[in-house]
C-alpha atoms as an extended CHARMM CRD file, in Angstrom:
* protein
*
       175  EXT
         1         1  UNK       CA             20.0460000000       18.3410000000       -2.7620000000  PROA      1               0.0000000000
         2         2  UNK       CA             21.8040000000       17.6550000000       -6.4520000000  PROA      2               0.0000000000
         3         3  UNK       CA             25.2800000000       17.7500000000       -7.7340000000  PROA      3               0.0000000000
         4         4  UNK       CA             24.9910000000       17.7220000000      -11.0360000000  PROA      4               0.0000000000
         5         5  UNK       CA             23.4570000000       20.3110000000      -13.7370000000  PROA      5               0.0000000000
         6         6  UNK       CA             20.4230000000       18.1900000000      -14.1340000000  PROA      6               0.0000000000
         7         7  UNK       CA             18.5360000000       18.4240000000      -11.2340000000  PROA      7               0.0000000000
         8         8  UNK       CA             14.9160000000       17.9630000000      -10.6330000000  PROA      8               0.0000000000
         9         9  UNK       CA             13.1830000000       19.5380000000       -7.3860000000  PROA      9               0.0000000000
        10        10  UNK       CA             12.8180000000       16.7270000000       -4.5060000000  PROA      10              0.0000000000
        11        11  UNK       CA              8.6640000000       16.9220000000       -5.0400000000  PROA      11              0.0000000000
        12        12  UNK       CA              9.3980000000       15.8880000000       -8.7980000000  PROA      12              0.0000000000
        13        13  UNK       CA             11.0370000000       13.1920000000       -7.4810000000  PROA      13              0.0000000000
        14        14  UNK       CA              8.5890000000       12.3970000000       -4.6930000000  PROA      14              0.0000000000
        15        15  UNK       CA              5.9590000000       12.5760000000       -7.7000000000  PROA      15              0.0000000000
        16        16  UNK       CA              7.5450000000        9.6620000000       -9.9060000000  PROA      16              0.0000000000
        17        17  UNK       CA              7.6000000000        7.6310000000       -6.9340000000  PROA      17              0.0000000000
        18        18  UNK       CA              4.2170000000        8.4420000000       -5.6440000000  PROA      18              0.0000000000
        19        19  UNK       CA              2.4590000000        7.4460000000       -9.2050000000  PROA      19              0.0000000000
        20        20  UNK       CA              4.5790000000        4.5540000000       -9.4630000000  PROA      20              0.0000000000
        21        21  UNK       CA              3.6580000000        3.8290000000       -6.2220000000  PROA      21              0.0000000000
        22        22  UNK       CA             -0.4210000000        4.6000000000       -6.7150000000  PROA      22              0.0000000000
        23        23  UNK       CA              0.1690000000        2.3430000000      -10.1280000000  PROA      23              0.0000000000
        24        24  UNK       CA              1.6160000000       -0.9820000000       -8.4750000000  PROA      24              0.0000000000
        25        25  UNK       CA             -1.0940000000       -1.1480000000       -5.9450000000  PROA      25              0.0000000000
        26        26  UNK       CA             -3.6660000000       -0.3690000000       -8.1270000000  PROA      26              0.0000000000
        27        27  UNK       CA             -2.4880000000       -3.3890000000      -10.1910000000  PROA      27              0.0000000000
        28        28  UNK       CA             -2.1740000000       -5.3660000000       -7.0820000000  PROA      28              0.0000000000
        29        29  UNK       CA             -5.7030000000       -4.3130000000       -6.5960000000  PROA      29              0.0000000000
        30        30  UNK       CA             -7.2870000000       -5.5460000000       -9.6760000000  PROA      30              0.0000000000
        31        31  UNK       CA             -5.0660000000       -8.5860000000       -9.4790000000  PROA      31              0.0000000000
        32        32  UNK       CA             -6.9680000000       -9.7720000000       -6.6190000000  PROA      32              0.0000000000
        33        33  UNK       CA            -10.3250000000       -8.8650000000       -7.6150000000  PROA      33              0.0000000000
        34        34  UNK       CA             -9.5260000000      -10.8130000000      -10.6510000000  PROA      34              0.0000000000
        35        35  UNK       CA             -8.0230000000      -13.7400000000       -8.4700000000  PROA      35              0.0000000000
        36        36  UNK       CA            -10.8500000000      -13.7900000000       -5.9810000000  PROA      36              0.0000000000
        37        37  UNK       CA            -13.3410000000      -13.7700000000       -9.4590000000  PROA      37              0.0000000000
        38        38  UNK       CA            -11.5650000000      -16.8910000000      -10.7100000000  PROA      38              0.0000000000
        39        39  UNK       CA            -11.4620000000      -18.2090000000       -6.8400000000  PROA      39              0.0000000000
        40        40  UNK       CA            -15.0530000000      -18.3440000000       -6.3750000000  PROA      40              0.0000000000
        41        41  UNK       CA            -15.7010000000      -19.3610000000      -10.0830000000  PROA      41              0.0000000000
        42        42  UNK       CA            -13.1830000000      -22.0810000000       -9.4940000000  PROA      42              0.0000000000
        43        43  UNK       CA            -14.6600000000      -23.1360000000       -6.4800000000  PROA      43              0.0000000000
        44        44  UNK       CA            -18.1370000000      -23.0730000000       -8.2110000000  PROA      44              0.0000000000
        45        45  UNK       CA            -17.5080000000      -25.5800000000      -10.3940000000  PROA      45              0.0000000000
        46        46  UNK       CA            -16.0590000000      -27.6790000000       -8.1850000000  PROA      46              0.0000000000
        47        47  UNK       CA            -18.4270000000      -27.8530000000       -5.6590000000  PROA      47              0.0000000000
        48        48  UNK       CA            -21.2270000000      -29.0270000000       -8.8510000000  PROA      48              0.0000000000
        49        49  UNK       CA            -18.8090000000      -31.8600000000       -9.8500000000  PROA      49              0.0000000000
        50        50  UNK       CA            -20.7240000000      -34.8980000000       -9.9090000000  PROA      50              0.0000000000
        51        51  UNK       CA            -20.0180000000      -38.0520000000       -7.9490000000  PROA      51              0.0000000000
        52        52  UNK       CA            -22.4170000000      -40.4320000000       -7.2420000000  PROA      52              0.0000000000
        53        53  UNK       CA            -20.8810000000      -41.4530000000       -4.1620000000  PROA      53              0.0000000000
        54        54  UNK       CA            -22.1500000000      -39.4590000000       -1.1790000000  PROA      54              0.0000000000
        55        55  UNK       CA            -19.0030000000      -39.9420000000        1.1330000000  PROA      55              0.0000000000
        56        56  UNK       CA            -17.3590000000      -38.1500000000       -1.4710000000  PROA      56              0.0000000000
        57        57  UNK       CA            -19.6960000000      -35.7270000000       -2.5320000000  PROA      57              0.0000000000
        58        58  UNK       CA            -19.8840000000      -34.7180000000        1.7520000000  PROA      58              0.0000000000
        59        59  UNK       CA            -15.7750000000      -34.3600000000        1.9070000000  PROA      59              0.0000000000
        60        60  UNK       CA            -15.4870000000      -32.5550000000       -1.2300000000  PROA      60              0.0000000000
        61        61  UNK       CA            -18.2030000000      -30.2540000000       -0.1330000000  PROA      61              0.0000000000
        62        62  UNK       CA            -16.1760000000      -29.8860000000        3.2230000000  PROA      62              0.0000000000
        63        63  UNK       CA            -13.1600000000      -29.0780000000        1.1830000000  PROA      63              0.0000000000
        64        64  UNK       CA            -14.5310000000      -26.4200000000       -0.9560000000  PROA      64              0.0000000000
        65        65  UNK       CA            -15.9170000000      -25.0380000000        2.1000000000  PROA      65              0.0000000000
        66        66  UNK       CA            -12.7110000000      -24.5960000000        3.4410000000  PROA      66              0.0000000000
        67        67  UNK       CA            -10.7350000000      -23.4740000000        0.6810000000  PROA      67              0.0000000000
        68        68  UNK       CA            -13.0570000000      -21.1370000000       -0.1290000000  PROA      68              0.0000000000
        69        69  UNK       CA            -13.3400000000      -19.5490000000        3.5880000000  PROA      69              0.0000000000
        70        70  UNK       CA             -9.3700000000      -19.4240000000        3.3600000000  PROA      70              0.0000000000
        71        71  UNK       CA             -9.2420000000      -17.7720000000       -0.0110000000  PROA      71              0.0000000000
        72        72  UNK       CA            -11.8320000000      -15.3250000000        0.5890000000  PROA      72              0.0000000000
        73        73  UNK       CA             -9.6880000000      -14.4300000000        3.7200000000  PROA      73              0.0000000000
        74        74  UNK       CA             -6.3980000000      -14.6370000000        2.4960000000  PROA      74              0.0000000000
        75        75  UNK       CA             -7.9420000000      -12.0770000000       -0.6530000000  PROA      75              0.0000000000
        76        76  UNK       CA            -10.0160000000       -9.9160000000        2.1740000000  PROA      76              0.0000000000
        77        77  UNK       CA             -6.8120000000       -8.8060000000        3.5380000000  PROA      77              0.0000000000
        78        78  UNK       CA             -4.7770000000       -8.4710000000        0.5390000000  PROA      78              0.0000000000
        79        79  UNK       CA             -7.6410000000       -6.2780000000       -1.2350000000  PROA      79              0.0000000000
        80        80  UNK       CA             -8.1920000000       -4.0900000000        1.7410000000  PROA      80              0.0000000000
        81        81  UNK       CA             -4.2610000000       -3.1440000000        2.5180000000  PROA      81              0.0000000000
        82        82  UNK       CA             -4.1460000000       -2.3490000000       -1.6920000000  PROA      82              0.0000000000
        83        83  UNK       CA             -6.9570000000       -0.4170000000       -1.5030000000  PROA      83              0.0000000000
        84        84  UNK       CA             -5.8500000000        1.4010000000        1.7110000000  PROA      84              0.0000000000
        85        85  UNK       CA             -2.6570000000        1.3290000000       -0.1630000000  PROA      85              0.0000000000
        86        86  UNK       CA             -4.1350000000        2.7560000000       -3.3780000000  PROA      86              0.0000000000
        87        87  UNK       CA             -5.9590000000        5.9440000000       -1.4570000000  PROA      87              0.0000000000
        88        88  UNK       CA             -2.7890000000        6.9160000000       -0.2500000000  PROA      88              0.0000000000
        89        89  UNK       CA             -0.5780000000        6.8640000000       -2.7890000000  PROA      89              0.0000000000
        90        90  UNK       CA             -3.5110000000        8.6390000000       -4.7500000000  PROA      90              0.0000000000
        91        91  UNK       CA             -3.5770000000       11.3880000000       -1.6810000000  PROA      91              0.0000000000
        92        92  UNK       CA             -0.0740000000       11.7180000000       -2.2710000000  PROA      92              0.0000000000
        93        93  UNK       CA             -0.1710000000       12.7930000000       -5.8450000000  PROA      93              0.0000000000
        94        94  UNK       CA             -2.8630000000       15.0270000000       -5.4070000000  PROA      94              0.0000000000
        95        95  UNK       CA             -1.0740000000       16.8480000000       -2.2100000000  PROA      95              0.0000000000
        96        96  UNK       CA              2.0750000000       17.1920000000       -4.2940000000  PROA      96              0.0000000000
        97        97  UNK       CA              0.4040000000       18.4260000000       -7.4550000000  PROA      97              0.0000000000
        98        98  UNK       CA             -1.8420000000       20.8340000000       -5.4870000000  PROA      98              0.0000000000
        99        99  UNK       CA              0.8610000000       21.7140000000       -3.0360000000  PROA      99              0.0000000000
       100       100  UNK       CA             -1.2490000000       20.3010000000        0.1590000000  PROA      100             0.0000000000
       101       101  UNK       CA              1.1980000000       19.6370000000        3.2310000000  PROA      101             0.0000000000
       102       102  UNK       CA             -1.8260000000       18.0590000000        4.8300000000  PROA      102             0.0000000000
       103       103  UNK       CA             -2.2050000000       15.0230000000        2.6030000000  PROA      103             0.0000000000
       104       104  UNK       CA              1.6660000000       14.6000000000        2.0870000000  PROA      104             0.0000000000
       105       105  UNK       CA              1.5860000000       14.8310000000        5.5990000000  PROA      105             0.0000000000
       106       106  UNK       CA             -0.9700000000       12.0510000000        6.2570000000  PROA      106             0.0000000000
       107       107  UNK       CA              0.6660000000        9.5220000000        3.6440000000  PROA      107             0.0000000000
       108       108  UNK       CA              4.0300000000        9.9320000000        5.6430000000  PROA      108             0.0000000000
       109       109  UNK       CA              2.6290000000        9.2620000000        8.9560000000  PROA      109             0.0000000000
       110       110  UNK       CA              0.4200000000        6.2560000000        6.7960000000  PROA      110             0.0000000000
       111       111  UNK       CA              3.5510000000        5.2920000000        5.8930000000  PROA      111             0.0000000000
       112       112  UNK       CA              5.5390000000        5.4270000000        9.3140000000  PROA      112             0.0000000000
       113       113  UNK       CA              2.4100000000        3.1050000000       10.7790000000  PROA      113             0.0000000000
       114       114  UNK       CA              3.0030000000        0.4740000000        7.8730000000  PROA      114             0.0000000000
       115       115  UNK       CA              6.7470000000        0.8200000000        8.0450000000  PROA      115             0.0000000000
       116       116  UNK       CA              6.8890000000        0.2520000000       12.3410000000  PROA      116             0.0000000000
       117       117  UNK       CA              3.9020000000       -3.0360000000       11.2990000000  PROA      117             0.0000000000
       118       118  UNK       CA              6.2930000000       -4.3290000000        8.8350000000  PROA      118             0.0000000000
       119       119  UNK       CA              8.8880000000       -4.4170000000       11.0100000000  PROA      119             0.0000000000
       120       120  UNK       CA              7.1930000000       -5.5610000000       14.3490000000  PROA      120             0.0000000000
       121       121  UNK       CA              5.8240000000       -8.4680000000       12.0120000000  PROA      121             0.0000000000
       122       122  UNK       CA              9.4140000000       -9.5510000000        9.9440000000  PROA      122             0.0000000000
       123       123  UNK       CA             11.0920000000       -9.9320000000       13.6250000000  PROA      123             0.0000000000
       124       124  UNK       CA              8.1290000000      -12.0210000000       14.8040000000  PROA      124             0.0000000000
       125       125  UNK       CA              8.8770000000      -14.2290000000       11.5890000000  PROA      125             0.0000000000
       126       126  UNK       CA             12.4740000000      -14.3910000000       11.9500000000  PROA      126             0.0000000000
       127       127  UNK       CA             12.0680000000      -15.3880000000       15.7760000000  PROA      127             0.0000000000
       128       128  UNK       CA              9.2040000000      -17.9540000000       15.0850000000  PROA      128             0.0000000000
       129       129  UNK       CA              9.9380000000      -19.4370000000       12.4410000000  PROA      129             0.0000000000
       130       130  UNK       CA             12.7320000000      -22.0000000000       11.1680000000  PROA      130             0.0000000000
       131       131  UNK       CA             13.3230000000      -19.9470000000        8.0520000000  PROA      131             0.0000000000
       132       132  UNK       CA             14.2550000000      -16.2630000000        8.2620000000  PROA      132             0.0000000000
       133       133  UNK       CA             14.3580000000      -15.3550000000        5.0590000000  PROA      133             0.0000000000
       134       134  UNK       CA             11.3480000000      -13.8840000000        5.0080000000  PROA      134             0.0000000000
       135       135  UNK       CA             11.7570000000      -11.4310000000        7.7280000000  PROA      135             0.0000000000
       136       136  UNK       CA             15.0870000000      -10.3240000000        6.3930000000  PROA      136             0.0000000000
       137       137  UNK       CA             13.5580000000       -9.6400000000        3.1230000000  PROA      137             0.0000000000
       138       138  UNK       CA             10.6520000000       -7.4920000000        5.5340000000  PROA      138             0.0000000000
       139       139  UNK       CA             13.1510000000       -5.6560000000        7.1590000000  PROA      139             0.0000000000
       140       140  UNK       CA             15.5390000000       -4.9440000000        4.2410000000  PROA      140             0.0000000000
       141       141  UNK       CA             11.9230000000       -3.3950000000        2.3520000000  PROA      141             0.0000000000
       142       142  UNK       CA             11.4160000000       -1.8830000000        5.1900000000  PROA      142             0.0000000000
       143       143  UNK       CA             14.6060000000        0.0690000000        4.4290000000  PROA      143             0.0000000000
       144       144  UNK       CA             14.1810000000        1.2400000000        0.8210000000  PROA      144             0.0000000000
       145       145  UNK       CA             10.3340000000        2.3190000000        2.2060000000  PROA      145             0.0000000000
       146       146  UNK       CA             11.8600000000        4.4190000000        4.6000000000  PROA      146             0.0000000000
       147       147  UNK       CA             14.4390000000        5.9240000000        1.8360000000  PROA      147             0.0000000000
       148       148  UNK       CA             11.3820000000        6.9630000000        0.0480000000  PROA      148             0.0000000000
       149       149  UNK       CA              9.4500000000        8.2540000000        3.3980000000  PROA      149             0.0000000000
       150       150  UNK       CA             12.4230000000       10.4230000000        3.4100000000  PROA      150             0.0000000000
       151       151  UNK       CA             11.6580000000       11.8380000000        0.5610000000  PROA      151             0.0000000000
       152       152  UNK       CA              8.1190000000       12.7840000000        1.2030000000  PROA      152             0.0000000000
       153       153  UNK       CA              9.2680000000       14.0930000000        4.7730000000  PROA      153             0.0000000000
       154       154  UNK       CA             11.6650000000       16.1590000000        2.6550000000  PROA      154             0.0000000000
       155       155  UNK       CA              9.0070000000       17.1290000000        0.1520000000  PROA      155             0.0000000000
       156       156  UNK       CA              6.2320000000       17.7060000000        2.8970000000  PROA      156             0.0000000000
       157       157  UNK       CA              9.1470000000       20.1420000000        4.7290000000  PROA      157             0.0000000000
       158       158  UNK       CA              9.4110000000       22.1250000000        1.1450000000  PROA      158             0.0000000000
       159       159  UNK       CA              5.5770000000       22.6320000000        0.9840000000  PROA      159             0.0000000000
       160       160  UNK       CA              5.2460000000       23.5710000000        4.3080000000  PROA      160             0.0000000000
       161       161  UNK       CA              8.0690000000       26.0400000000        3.5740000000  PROA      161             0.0000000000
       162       162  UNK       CA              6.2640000000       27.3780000000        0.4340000000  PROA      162             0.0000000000
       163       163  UNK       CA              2.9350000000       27.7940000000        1.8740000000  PROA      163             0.0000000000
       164       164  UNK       CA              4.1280000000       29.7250000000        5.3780000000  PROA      164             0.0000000000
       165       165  UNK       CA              2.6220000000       33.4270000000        3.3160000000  PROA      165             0.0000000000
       166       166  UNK       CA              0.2260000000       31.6150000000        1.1490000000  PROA      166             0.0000000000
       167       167  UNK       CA             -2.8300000000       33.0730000000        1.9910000000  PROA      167             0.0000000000
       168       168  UNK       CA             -1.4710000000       35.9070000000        3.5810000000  PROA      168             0.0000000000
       169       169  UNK       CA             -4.2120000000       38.6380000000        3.4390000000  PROA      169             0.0000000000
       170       170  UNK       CA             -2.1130000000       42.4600000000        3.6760000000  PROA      170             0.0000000000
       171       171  UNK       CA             -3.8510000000       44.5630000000        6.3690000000  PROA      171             0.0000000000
       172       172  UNK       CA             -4.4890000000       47.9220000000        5.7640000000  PROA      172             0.0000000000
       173       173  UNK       CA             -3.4680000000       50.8680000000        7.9670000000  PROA      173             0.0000000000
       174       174  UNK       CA             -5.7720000000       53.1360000000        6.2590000000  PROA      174             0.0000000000
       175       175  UNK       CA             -8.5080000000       53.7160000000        9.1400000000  PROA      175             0.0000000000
């Protein structure tokens, strides 16, 4: 799998990615926790603004309603796919580092399920909407994911490999 003198073993490899992996959504994952703190604070305050007038005060309250019904939605979704996110990439790292074929195993067929989503919803956006862009920038992601789900199909093959006498208990023929 290398051509040159420094070569690293595929799980090594799988490893870097993994962590970097478990790090970016566990940023993306505090990110919106922090967001969603400043959100509601945000919408706090500006809900208690005063205004004398009370056709004012009713539309503004109608507007922070909304806002913060969309926001708490829009940050519901994002938190929950980076935290379903985070777990696996977490599973990962542990399943390489304590040679588990079983957790590699689930984060590539995680990451098959998100990979056939991604794509199912970048061709609705490039059919529905004026403005493709977006999909292709889905699909082409969806590319370099699969170059990395490669790698952990790759790595989960080597483990599998590695573990076949594991726990391979000698019987005796003394009777």
């Amino acid at each position: 799998m290398c051509a040159g003198r420094h070569c690293h073993p595929v799980e090594d490899s799988c490893l870097v990615v993994a962590i970097i992996s478990a790090i970016g959504t566990g940023l993306v994952l505090l990110a919106t926790i922090i967001v969603g703190i400043l959100a509601a604070t945000g919408l706090i305050i500006l809900s208690n603004a005063r205004n004398y007038d009370p056709d004012y005060r009713e539309f503004n309250q109608a507007v922070v309603g909304m806002a913060g019904i969309a926001i708490g939605a829009v940050l519901t979704v994002v938190g929950v796919a980076s935290f379903i996110a985070f777990i696996f990439s977490v599973l990962l790292c542990n399943g390489i580092c304590k040679r588990r074929p079983g957790q590699v195993k689930a984060y590539f067929i995680y990451g098959v399920l998100i990979t056939i989503i991604t794509i199912i919803a970048s061709i609705v956006q490039m059919v529905s909407q004026d403005d493709p862009t977006p999909g292709i920038g889905g699909l082409l992601g969806c590319v370099i994911y699969a170059a990395f789900l490669t790698l952990v199909h790759v790595t989960y093959s080597k483990l599998c490999a590695g573990a076949v006498f594991k726990d391979h208990i000698r019987l005796s023929e003394d009777y």
